[in-house]
Structure formats: structure tokens, C-alpha cells
PDB file as gemmi writes it, atoms N, CA and C in Angstrom:
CRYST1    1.000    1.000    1.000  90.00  90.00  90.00 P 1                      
ATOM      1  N   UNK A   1       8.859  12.803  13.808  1.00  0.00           N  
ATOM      2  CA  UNK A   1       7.677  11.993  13.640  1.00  0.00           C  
ATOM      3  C   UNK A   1       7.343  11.336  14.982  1.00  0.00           C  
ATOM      4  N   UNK A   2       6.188  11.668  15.142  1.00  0.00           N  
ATOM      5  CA  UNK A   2       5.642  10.581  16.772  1.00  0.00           C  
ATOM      6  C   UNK A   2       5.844   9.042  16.460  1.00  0.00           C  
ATOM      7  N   UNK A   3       5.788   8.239  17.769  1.00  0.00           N  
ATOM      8  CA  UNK A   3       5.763   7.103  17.704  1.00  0.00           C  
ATOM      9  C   UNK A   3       4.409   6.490  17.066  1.00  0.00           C  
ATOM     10  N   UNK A   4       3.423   7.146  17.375  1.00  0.00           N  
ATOM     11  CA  UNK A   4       1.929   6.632  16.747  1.00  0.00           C  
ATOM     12  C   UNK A   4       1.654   6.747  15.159  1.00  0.00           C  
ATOM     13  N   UNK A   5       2.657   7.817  14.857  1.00  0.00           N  
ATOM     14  CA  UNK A   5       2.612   8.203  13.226  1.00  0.00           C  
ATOM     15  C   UNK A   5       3.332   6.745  12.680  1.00  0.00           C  
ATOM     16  N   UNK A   6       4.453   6.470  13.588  1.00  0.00           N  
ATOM     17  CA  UNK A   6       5.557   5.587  12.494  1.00  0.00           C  
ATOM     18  C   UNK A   6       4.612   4.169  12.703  1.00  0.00           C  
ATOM     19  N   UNK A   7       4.030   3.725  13.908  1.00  0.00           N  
ATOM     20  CA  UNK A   7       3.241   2.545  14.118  1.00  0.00           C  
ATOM     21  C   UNK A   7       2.290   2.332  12.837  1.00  0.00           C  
ATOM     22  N   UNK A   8       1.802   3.551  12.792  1.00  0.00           N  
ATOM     23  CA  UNK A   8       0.429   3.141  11.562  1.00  0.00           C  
ATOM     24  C   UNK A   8       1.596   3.417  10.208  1.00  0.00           C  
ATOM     25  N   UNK A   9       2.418   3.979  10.088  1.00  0.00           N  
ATOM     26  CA  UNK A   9       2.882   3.406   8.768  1.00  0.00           C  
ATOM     27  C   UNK A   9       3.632   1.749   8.840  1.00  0.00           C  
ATOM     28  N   UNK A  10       4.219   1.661   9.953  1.00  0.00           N  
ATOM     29  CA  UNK A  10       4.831   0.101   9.974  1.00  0.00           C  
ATOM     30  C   UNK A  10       3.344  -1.233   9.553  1.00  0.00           C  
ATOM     31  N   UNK A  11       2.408  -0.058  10.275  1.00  0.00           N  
ATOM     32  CA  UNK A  11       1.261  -1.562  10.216  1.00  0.00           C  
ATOM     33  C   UNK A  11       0.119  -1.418   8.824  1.00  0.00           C  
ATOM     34  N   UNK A  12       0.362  -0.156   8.206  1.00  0.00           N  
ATOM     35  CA  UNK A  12       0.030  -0.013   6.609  1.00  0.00           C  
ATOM     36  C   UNK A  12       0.708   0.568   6.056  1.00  0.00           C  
ATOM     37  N   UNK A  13       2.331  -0.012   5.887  1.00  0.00           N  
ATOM     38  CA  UNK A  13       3.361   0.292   4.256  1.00  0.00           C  
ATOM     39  C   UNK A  13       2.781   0.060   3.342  1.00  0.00           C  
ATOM     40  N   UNK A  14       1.619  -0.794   3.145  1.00  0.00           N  
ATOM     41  CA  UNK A  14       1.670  -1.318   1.916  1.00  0.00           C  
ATOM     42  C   UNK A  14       0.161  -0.994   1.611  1.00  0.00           C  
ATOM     43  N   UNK A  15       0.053  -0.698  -0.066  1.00  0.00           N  
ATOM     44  CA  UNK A  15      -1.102  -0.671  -0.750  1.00  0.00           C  
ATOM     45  C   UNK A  15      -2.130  -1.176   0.018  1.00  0.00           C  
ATOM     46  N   UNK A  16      -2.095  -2.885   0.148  1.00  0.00           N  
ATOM     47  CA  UNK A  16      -3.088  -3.536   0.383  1.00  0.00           C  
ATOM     48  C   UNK A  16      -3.255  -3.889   1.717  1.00  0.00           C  
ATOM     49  N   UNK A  17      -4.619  -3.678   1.672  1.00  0.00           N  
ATOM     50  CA  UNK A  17      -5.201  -3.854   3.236  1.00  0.00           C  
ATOM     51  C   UNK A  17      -4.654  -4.894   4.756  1.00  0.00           C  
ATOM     52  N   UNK A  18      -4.222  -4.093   5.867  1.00  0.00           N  
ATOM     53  CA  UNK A  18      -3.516  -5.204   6.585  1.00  0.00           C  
ATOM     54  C   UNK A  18      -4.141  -6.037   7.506  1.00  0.00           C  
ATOM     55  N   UNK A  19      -5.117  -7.051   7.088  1.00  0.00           N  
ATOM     56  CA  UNK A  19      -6.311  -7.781   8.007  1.00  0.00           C  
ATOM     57  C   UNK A  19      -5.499  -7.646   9.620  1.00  0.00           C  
ATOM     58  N   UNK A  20      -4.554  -8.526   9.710  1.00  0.00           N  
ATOM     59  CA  UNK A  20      -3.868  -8.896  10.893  1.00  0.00           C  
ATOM     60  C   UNK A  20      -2.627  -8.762  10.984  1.00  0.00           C  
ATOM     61  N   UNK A  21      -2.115  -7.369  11.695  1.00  0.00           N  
ATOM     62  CA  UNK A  21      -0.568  -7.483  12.075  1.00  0.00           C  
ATOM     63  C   UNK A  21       0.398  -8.470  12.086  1.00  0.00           C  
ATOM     64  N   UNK A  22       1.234  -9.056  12.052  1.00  0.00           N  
ATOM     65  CA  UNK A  22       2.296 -10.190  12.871  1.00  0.00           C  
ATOM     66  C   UNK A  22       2.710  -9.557  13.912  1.00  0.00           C  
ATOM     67  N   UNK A  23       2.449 -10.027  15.532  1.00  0.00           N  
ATOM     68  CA  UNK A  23       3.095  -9.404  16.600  1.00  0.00           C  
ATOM     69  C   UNK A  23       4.226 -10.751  16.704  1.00  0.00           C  
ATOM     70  N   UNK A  24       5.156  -9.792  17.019  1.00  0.00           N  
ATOM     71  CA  UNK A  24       6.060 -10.871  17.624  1.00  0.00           C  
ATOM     72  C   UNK A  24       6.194 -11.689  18.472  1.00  0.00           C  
ATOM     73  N   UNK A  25       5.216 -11.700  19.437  1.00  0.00           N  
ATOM     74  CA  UNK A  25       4.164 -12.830  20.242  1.00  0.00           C  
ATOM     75  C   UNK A  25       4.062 -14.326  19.296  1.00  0.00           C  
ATOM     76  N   UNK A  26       3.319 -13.988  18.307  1.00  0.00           N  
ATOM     77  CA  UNK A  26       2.980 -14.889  17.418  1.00  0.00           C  
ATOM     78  C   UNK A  26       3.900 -15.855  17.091  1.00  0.00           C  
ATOM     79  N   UNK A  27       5.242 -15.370  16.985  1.00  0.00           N  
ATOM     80  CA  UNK A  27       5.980 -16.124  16.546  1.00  0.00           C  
ATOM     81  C   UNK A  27       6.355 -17.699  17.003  1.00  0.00           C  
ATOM     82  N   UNK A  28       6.034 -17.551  17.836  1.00  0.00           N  
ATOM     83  CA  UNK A  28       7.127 -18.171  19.626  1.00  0.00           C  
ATOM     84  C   UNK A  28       6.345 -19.395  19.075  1.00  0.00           C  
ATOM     85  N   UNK A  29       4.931 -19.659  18.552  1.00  0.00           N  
ATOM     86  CA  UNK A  29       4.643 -21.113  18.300  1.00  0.00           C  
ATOM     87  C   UNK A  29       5.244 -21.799  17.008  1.00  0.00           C  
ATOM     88  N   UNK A  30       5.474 -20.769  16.023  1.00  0.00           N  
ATOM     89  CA  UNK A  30       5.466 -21.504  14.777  1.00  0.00           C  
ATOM     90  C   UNK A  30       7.215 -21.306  14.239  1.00  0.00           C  
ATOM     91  N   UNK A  31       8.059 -21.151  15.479  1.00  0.00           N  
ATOM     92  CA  UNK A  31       9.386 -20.781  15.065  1.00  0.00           C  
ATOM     93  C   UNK A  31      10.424 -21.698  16.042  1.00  0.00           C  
ATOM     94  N   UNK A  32      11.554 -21.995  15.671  1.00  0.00           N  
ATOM     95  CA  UNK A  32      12.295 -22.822  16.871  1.00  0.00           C  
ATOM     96  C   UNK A  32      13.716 -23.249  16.256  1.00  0.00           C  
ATOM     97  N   UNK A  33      14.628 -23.645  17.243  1.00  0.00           N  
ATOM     98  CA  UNK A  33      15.497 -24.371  16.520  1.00  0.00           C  
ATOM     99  C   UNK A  33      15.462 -25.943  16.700  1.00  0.00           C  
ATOM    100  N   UNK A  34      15.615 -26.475  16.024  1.00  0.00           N  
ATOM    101  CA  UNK A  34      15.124 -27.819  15.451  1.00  0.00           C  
ATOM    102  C   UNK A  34      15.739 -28.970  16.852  1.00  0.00           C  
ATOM    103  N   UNK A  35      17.065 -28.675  17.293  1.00  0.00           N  
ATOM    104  CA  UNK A  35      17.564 -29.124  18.289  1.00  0.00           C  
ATOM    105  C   UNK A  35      17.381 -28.795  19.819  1.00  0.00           C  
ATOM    106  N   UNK A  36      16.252 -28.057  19.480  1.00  0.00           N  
ATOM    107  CA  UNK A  36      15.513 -27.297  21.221  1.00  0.00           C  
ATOM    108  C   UNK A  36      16.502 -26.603  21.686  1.00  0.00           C  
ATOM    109  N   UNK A  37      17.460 -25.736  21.518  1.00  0.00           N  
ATOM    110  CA  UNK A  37      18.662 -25.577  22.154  1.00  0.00           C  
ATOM    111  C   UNK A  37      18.358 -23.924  21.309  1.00  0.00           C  
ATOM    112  N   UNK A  38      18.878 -23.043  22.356  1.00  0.00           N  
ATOM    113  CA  UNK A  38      18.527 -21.342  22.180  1.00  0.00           C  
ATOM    114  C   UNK A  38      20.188 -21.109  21.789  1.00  0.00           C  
ATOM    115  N   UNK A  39      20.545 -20.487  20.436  1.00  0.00           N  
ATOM    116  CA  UNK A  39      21.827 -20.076  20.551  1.00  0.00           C  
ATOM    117  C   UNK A  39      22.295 -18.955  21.202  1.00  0.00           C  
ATOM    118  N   UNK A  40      23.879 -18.855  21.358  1.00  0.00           N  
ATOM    119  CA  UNK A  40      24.017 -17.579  22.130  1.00  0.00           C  
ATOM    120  C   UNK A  40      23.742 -15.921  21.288  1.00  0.00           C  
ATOM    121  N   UNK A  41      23.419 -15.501  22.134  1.00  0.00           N  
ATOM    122  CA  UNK A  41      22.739 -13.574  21.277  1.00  0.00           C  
ATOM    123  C   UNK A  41      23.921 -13.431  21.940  1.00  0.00           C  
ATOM    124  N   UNK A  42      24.626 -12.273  20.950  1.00  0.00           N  
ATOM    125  CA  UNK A  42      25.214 -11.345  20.927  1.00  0.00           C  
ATOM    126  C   UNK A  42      24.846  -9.905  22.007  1.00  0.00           C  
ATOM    127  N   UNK A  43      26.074  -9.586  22.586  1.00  0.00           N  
ATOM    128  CA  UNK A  43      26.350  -8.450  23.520  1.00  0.00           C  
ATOM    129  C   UNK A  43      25.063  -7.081  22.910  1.00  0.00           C  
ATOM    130  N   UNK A  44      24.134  -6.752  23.546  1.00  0.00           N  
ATOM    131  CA  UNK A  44      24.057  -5.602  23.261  1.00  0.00           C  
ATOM    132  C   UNK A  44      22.772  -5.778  21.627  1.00  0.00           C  
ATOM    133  N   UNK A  45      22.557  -7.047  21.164  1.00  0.00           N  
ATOM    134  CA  UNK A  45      21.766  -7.047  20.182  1.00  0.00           C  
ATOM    135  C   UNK A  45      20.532  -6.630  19.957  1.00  0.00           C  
ATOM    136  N   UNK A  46      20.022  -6.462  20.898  1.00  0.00           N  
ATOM    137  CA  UNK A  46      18.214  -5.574  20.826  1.00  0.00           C  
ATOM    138  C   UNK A  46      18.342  -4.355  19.688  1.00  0.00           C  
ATOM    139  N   UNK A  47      19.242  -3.347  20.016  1.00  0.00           N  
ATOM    140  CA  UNK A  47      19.315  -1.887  19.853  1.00  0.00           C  
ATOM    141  C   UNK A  47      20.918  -2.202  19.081  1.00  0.00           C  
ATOM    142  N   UNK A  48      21.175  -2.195  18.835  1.00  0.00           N  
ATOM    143  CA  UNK A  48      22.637  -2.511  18.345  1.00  0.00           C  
ATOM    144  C   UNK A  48      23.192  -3.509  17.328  1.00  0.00           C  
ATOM    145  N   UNK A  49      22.698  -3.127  15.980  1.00  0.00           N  
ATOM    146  CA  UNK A  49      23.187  -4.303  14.967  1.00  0.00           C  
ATOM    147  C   UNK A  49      24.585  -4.561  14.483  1.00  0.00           C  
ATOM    148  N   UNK A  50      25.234  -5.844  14.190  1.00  0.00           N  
ATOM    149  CA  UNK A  50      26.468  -6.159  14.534  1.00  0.00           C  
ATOM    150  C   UNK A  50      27.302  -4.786  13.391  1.00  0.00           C  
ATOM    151  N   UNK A  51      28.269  -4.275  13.445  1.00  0.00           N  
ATOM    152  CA  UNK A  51      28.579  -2.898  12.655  1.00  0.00           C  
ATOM    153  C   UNK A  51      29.217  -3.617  10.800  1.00  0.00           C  
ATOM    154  N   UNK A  52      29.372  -4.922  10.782  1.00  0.00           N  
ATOM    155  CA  UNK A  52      29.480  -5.334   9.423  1.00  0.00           C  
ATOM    156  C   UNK A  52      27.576  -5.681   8.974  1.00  0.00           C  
ATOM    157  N   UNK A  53      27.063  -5.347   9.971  1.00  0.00           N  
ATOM    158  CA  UNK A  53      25.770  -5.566   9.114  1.00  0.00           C  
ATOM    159  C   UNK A  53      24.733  -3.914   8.808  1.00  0.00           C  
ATOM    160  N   UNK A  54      25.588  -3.204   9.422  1.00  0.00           N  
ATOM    161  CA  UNK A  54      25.252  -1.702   9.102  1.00  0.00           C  
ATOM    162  C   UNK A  54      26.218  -0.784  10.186  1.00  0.00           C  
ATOM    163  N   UNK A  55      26.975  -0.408   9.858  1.00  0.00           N  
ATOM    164  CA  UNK A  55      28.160   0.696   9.986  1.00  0.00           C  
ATOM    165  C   UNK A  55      27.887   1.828  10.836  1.00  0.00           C  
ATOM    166  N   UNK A  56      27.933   2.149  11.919  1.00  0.00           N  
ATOM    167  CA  UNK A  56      27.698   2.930  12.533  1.00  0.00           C  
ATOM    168  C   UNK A  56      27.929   4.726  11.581  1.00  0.00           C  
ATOM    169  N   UNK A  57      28.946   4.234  10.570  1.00  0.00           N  
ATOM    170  CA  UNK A  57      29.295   5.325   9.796  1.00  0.00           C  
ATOM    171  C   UNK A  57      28.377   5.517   8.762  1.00  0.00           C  
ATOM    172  N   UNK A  58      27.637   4.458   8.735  1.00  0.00           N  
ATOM    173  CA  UNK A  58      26.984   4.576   7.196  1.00  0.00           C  
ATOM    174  C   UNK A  58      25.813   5.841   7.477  1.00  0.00           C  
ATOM    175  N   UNK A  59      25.797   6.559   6.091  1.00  0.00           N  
ATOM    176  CA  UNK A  59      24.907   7.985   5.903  1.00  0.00           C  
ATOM    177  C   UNK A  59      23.283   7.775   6.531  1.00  0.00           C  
ATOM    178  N   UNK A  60      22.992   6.299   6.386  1.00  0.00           N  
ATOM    179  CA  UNK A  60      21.397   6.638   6.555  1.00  0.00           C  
ATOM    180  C   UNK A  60      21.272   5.717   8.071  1.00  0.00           C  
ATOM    181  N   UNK A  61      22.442   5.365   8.610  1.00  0.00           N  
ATOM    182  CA  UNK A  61      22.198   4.922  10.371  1.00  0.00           C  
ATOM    183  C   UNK A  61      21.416   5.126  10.818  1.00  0.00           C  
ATOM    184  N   UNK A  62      21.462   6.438  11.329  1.00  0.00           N  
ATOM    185  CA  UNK A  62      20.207   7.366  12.173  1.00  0.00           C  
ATOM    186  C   UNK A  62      19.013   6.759  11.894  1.00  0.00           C  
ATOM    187  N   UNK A  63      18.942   7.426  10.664  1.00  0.00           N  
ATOM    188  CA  UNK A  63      17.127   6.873  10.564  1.00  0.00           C  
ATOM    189  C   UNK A  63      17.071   5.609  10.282  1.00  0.00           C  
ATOM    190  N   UNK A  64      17.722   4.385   9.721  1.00  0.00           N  
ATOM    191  CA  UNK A  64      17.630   3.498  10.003  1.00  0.00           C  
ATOM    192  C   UNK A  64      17.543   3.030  11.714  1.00  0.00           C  
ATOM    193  N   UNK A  65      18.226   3.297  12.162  1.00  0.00           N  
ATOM    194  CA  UNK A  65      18.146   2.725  13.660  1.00  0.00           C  
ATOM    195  C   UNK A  65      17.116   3.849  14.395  1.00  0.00           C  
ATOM    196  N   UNK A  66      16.346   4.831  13.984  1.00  0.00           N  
ATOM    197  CA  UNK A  66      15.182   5.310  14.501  1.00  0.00           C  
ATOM    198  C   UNK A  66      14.218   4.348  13.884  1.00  0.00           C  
ATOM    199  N   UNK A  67      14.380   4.168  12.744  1.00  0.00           N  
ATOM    200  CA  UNK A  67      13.113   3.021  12.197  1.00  0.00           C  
ATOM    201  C   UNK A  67      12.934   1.588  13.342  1.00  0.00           C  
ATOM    202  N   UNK A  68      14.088   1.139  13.173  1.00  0.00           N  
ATOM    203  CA  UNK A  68      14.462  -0.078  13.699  1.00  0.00           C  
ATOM    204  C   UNK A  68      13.137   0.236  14.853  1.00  0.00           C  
ATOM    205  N   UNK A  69      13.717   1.066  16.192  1.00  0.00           N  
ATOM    206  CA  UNK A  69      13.592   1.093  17.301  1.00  0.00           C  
ATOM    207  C   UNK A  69      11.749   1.248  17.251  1.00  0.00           C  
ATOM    208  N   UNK A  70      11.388   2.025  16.844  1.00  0.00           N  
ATOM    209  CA  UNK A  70       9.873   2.661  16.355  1.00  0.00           C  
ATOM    210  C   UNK A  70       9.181   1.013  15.958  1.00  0.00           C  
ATOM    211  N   UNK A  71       9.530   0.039  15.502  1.00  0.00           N  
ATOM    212  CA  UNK A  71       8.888  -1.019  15.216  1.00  0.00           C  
ATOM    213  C   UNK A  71       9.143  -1.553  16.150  1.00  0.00           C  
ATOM    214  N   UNK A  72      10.119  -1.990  17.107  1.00  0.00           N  
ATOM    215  CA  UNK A  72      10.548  -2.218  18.332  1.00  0.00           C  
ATOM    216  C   UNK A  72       9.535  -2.201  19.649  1.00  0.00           C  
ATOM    217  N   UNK A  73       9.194  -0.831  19.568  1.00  0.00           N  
ATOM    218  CA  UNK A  73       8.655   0.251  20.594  1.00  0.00           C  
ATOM    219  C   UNK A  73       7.064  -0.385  20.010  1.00  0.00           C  
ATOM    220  N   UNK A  74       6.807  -0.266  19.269  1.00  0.00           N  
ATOM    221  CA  UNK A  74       5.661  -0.997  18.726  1.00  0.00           C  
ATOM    222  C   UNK A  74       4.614  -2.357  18.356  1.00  0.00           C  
ATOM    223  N   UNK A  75       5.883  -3.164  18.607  1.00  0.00           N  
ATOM    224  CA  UNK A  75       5.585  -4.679  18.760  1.00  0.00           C  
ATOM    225  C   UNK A  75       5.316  -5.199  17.675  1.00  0.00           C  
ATOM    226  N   UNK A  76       5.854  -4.434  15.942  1.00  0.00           N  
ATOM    227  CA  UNK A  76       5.337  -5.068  14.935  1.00  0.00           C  
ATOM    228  C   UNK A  76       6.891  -5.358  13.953  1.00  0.00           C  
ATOM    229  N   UNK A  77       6.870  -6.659  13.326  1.00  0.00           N  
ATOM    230  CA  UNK A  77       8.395  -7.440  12.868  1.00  0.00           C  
ATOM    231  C   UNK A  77       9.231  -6.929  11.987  1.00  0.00           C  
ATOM    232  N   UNK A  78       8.373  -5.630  11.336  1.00  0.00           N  
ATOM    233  CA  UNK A  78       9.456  -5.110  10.278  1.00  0.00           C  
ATOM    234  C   UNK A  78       9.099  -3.616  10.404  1.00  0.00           C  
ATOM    235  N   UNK A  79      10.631  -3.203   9.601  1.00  0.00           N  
ATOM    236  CA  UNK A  79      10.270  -1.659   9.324  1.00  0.00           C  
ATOM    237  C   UNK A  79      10.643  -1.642   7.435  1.00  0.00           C  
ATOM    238  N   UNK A  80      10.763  -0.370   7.610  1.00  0.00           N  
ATOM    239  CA  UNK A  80      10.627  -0.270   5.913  1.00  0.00           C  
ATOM    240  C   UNK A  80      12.237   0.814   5.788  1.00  0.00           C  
ATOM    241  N   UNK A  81      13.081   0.273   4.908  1.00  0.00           N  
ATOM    242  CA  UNK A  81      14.593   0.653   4.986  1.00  0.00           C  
ATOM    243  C   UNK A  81      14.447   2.182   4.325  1.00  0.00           C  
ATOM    244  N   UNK A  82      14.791   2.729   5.113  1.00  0.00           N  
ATOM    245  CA  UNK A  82      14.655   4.286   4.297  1.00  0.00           C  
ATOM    246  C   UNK A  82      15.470   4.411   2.970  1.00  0.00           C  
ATOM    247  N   UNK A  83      16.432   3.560   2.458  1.00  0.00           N  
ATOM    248  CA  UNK A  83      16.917   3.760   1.404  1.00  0.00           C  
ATOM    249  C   UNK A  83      16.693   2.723   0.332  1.00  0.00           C  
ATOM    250  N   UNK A  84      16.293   1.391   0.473  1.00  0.00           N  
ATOM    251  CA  UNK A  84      15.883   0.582  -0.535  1.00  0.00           C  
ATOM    252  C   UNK A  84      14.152   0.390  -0.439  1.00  0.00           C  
ATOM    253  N   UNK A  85      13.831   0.360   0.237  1.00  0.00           N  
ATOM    254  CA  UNK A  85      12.652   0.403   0.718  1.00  0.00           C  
ATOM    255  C   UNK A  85      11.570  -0.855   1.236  1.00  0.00           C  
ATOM    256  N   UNK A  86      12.895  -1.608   1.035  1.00  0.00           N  
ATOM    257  CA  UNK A  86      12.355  -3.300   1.277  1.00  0.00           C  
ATOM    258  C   UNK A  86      12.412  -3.765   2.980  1.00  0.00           C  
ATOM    259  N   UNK A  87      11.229  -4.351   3.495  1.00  0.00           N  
ATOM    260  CA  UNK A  87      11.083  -4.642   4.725  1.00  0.00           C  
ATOM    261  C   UNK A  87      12.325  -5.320   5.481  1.00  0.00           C  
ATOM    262  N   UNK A  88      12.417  -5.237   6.389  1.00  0.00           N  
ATOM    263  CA  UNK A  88      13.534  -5.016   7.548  1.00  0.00           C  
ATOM    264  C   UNK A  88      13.228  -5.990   8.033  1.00  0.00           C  
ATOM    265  N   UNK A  89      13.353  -7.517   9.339  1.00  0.00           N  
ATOM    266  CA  UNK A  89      13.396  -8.162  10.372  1.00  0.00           C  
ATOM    267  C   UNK A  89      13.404  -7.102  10.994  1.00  0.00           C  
ATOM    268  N   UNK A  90      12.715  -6.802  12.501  1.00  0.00           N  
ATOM    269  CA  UNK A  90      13.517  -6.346  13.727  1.00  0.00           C  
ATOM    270  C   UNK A  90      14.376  -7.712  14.728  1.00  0.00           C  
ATOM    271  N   UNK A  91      15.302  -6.889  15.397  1.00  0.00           N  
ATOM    272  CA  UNK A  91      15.629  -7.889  16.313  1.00  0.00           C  
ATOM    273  C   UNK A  91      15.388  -8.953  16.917  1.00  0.00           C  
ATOM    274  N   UNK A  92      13.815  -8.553  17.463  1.00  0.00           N  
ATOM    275  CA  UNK A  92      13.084  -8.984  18.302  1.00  0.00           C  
ATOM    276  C   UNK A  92      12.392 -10.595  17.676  1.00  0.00           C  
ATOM    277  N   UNK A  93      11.861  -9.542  16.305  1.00  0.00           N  
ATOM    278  CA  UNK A  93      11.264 -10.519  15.531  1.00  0.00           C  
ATOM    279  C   UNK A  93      12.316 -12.174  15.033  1.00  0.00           C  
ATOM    280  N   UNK A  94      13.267 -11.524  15.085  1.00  0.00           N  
ATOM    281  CA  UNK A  94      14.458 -12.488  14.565  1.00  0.00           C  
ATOM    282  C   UNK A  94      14.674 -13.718  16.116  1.00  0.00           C  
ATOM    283  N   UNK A  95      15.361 -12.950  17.159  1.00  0.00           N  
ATOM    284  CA  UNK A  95      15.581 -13.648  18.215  1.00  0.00           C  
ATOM    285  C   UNK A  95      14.332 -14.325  19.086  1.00  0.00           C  
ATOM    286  N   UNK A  96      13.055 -14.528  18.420  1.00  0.00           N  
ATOM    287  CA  UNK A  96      11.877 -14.734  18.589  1.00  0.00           C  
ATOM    288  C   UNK A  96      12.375 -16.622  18.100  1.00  0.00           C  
ATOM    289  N   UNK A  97      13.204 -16.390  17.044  1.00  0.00           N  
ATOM    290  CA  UNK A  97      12.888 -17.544  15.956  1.00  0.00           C  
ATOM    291  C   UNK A  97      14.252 -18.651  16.559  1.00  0.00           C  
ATOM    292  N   UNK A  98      14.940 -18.217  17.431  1.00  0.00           N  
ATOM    293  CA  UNK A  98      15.651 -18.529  18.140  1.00  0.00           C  
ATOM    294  C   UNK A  98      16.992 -19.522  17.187  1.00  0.00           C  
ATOM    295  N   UNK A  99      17.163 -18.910  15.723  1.00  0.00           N  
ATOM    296  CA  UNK A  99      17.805 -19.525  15.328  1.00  0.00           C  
ATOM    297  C   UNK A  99      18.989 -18.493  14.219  1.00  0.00           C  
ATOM    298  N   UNK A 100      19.921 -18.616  13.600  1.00  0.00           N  
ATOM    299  CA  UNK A 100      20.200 -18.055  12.816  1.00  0.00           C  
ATOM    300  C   UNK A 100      20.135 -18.480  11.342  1.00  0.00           C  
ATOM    301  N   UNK A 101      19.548 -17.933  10.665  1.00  0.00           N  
ATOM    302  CA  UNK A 101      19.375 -18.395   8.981  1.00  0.00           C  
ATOM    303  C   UNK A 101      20.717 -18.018   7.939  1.00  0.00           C  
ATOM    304  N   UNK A 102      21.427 -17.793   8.769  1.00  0.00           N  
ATOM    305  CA  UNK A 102      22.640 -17.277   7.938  1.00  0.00           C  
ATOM    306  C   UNK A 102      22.626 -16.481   6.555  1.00  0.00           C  
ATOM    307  N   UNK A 103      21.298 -15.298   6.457  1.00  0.00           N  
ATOM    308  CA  UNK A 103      20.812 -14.969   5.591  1.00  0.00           C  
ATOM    309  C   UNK A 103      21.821 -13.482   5.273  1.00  0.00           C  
ATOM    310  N   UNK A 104      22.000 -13.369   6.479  1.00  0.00           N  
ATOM    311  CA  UNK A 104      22.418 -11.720   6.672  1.00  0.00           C  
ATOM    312  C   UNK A 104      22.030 -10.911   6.929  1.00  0.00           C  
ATOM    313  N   UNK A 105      20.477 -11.366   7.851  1.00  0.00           N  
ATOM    314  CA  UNK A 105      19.476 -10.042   8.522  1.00  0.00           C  
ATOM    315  C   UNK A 105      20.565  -9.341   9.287  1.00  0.00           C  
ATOM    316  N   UNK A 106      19.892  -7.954   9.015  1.00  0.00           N  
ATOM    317  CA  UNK A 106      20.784  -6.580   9.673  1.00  0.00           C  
ATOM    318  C   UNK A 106      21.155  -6.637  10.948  1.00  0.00           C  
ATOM    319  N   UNK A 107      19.557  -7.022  11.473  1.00  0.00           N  
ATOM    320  CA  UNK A 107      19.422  -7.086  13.357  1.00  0.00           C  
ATOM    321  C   UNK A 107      19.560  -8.481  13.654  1.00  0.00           C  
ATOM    322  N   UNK A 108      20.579  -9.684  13.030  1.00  0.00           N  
ATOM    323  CA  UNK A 108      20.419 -11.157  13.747  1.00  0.00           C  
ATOM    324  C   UNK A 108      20.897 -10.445  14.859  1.00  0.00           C  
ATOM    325  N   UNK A 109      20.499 -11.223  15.872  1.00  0.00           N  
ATOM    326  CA  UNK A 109      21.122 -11.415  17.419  1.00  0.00           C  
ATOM    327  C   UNK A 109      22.369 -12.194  17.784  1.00  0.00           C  
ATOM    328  N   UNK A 110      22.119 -13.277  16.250  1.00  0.00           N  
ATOM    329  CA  UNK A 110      23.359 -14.359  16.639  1.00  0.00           C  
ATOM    330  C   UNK A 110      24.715 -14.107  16.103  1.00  0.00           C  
ATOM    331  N   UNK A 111      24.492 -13.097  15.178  1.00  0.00           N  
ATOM    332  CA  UNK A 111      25.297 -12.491  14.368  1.00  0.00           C  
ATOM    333  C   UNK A 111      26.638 -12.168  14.437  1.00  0.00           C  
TER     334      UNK A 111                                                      
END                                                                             
């Protein structure tokens, strides 16, 4: 799949019409950590999610981490999980927010 194919599905997954992207630009005003203070990112976190948050072994890696990268490469905050099908954080989008939510996103940075 080209990069331009996966862009227009990242920026219409969904049924309903997408007025305005979220670029990860956007974020930087309405996101922060409360104590002004940037935590430390992890070695290697852009491209590289921590391996208890997806397994280098696990069956659908690949295309997960081709997804990942393709929203990446694209500048838009989520991808769509090839096996559950529920939207993704990217990295970017996450370490944008400069905090960790201790949620268990795939791609935290702080992770």
C-alpha cells in the first residue's frame, strides 16, 4: 500500500465526515504537564514501542508497526489496529502531551 493510500484512510476511517484532521501540531497548546517539567522519553521511542506494550514476537507487529509509522510519516495522531480495530495514539501524538497517563498507550514514550 502507498503512503498516500494509508494517509486518506488514517484521515477517513470512519463513516462520518472528517471536517478537520488533529495534526499533532495542534496539540502543543492544549496539552502539558501540570508541573512545566518534560519527563524523560525512553531510548529509541519514536519507532520502537516498549516490547511489554507490543512484542516484537507478536503475529500482527509488522503491520502494526507499518501502520504506526504511515500515521507518523503523515502527521495525523492515530492509526487503526489491524486486529481490534480501535484507534491507536501515535508516538508523536502522545510525547506531544508531554506527560504519561499511565493508561497503557502502546507508543508512550515514557513508558
Amino acid at each position: 500500500m502507498q503512503i498516500e493510500e494509508i494517509c486518506a484512510q488514517q484521515i477517513s476511517a470512519s463513516d462520518s465526515e472528517v471536517v478537520s484532521p488533529i495534526r499533532i501540531s495542534d496539540t502543543a497548546a492544549v496539552c502539558g504537564d501540570s508541573t512545566g517539567t518534560t519527563p524523560q522519553r525512553r531510548e529509541n521511542w519514536r519507532r520502537h514501542p516498549d516490547p511489554r506494550r507490543l512484542a516484537p514476537a507478536h503475529p500482527h507487529a509488522k503491520e502494526t508497526l507499518d501502520r504506526h509509522d504511515a500515521a507518523l510519516d503523515c502527521g495525523v495522531p492515530t492509526y487503526v489496529d489491524p486486529v481490534s480495530g480501535f484507534s491507536v495514539f501515535t508516538a508523536d501524538f502522545l510525547a506531544a502531551r508531554n506527560f504519561c497517563c499511565s493508561s497503557g498507550c502502546r507508543h508512550c514514550p515514557y513508558a
